[in-house]
N, C-alpha and C positions, 0 to 999 in steps of 0.2 A: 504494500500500500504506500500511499503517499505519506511524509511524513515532515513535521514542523519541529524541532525539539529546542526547547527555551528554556535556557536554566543560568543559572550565576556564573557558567563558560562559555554561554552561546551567545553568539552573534547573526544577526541576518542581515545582507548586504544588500541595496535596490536590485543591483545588478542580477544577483541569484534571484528574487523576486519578479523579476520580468521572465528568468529563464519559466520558472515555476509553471507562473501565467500560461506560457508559450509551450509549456509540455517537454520542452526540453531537459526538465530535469526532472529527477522523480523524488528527491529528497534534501533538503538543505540542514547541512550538520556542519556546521564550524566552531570551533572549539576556538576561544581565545581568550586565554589567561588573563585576571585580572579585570579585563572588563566584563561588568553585567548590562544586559539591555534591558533599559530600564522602562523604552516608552515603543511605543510602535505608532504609526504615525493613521490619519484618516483611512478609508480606501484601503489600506495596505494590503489585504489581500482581496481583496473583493474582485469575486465574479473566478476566483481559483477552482473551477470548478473539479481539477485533481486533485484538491486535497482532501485527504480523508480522514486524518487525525494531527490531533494539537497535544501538548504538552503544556502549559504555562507555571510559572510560579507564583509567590504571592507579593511577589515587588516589582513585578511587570505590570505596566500601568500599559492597556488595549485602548485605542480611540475609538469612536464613532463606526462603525461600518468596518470594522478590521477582517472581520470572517465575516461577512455577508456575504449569498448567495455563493459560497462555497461548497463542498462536498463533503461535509463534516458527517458524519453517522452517529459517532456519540461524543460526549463532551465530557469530562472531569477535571470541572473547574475550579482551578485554585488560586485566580486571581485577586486582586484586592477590590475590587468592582466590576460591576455588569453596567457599560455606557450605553449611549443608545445606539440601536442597529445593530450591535457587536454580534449579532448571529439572524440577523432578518432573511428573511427568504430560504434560508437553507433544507430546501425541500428534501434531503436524505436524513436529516438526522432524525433518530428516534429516540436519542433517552440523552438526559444533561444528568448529573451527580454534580450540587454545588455545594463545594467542601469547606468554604471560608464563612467567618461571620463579616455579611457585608451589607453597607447600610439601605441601596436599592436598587431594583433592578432596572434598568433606563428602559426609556421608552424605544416601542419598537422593537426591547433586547432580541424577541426570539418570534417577534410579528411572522405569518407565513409560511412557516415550517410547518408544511402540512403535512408531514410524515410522525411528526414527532406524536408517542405515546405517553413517557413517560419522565416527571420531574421530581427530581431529590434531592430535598433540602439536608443537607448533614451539618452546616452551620446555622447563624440566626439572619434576620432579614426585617429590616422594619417597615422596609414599603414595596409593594408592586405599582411601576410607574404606567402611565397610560400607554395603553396598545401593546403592552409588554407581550402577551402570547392571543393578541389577536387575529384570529383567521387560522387558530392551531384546528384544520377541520379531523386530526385523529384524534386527537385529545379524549379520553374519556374519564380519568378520573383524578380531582386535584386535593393533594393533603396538604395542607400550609401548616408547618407544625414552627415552632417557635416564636418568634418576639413581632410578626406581620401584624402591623396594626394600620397600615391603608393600603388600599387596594384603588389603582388609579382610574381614571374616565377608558372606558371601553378593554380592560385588562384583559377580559379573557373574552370579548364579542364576537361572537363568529364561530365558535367552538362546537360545532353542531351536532359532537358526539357526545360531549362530553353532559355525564349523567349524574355526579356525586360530587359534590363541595364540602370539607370538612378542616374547618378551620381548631385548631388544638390550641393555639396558644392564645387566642381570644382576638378581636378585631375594633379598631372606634371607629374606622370611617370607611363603605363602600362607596365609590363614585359613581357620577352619571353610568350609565350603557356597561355598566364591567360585565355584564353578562346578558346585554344584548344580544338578540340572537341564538343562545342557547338551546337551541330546540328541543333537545333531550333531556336537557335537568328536569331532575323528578327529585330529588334528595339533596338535602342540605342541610351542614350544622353547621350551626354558630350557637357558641356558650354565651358570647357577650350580650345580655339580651338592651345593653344601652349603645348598641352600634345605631352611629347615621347610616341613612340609606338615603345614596342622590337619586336624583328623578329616571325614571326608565332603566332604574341598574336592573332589573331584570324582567322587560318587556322582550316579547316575542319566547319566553320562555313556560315549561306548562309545569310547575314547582306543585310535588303533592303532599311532599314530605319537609316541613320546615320547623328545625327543634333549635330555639326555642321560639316556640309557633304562639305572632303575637298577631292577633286578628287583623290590629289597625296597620301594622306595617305590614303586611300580605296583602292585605286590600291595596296598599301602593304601588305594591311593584307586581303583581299577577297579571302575568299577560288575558288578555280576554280574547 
């Protein structure tokens, strides 16, 4: 397979990054003592569509669209942040394991990815930003376990398989459309029974199951 490997010896060069692109290469491993790469720049790999697996550490700081629309299949990410687009489009990947406690996940992080099943949180996470896994149409079932206490404008809209919401460490603010278009959700937990709910965060959805089920916020957000 393709491969990217990023650690406190590795270096990537524009140069080897075009080769990547261009299919000329099938792997870029440079080894250079002393220096660590610390930042990766916009675009950087975007649109690579031979790449199939990453490496990062947790002092590599990824920009905006760094793997977008790449070949990524799965992710075990140990970065210090999730920016925005850093995985948009990438219609191969199926499973992410995010291993760091990081503060959010940027918008657009994983927009698109319509292959992807499955998300694991192994660190803490205190916000999902807007459009962060909008349009995941495999998606089926989401466990937010840790410190998520808002969940952004249209987070998971689009998700049309997706059937079960179970929130663990409690929630204070869902936003507009976060689960617009949900056509499958039927189940959903939330403990915090004093979370906001924005307007249409879950229109177009047929919700049958909601613990803790409180009349007057169902009557808000119930699709009809």
């Amino acid at each position: 397979g393709v491969g990217v490997i990023v650690d406190p010896d590795a270096c990537v060069f524009f140069e080897d990054l075009r080769k990547l692109a261009s299919g000329e290469m099938k792997m870029i491993r440079h080894g250079i003592h002393g220096d660590m790469l610390l930042e990766m720049g916009i675009d950087v790999f975007y649109g690579c569509t031979k790449l199939t697996t990453i490496v990062t550490n947790a002092d590599t700081a990824l920009s905006s669209n760094a793997f977008a629309d790449t070949g990524l299949k799965q992710i075990d990410y140990y970065g210090p942040t999730i920016v925005n687009g850093l995985f948009s489009g990438v219609k191969t990947l199926e499973k992410i394991v995010i291993h760091n406690n990081i503060d959010t996940i940027g918008e657009r992080a994983f927009s698109n990815c319509t292959n992807l099943t499955e998300v694991v949180f192994n660190g803490s996470c205190k916000a999902i930003a807007t459009s962060a896994f909008e349009n995941c149409t495999s998606l089926t079932t989401v466990v937010i376990k840790n410190d998520i206490t808002y969940l952004g404008q249209k987070a998971f809209s689009g998700c049309r398989k997706l059937n079960s919401v179970t929130f663990e460490g409690g929630c204070e603010e869902i936003a507009a459309y976060a689960f617009f278009d949900c056509r499958a959700l039927t189940n959903f937990k939330l403990p915090n029974s004093d979370v906001i709910i924005g307007d249409m965060a879950f229109a177009e959805s047929y919700i049958k199951n909601f613990i803790p089920f409180i009349y007057a916020f169902f009557q808000l957000f119930y699709a009809h």
